[in-house]
C-alpha positions as CSV (number, residue, x, y, z in Angstrom):
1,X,44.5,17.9,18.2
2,X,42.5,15.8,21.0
3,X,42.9,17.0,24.5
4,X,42.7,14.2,27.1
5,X,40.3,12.8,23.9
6,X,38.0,15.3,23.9
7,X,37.5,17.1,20.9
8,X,36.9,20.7,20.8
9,X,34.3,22.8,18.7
10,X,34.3,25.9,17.4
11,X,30.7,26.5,16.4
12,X,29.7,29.2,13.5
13,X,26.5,30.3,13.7
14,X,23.9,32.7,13.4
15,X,20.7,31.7,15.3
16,X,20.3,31.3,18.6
17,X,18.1,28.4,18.3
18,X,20.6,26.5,15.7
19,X,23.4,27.1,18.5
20,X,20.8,25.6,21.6
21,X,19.9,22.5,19.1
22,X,24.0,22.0,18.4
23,X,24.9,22.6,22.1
24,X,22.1,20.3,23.3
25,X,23.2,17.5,20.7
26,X,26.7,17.9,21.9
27,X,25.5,17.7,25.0
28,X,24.9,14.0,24.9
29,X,28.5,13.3,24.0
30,X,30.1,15.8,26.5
31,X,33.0,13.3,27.2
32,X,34.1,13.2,23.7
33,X,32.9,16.5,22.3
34,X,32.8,20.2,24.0
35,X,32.0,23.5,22.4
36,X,34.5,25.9,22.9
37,X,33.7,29.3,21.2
38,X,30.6,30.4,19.7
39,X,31.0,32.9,16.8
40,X,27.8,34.4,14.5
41,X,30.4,34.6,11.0
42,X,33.2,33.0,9.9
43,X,35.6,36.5,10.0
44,X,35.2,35.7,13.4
45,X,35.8,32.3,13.5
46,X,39.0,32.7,11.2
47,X,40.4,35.4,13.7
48,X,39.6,32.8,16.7
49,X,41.5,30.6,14.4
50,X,44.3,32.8,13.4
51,X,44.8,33.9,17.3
52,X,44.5,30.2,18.5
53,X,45.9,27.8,15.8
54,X,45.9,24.8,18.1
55,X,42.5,25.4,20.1
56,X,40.7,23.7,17.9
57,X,39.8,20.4,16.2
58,X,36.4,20.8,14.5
59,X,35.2,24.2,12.8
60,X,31.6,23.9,12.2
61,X,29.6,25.9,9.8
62,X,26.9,26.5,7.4
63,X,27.4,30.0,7.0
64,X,28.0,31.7,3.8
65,X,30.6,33.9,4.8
66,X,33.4,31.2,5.5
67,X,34.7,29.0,3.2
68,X,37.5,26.7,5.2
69,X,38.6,24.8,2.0
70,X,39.3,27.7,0.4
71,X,40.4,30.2,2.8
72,X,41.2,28.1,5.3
73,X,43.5,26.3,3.4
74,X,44.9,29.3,1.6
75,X,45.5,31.1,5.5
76,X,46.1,28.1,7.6
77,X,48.1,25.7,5.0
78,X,49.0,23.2,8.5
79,X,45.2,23.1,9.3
80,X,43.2,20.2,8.3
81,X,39.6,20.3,7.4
């Protein structure tokens, strides 16, 4: 859900340097796009999600270890991806 239209991030992943490059590309669009959370695997980005159902808008990941179509889905059925 857009707040104020902003859209809020939660950003999965595992390198430092991936997370600077995201941050900085966001950077450019901070009045439509903010990071909120920063998490290094998706068990943690599905707790975040589980705990705070309406915090986000956009999970994004190229990790392995979370699957959103799937799990997601399965876990959070009111969730879009």
């Amino acid at each position: 859900m857009e707040r104020n239209g902003t859209i809020n991030i939660l950003l999965v992943e595992d390198e430092e340097f991936d997370v600077k490059r995201v941050k900085k590309t966001i950077s450019y669009y901070d009045t439509r796009l903010k990071v909120l959370d920063v998490v290094s695997n998706g068990r943690a980005a599905l707790e975040l999600i589980k705990d705070n159902p309406d915090r986000y808008d956009v999970v994004n990941s190229g990790l392995p270890d979370i699957r959103w179509t799937k799990r997601g889905r399965a876990n959070y059925p009111d969730k879009k991806s």
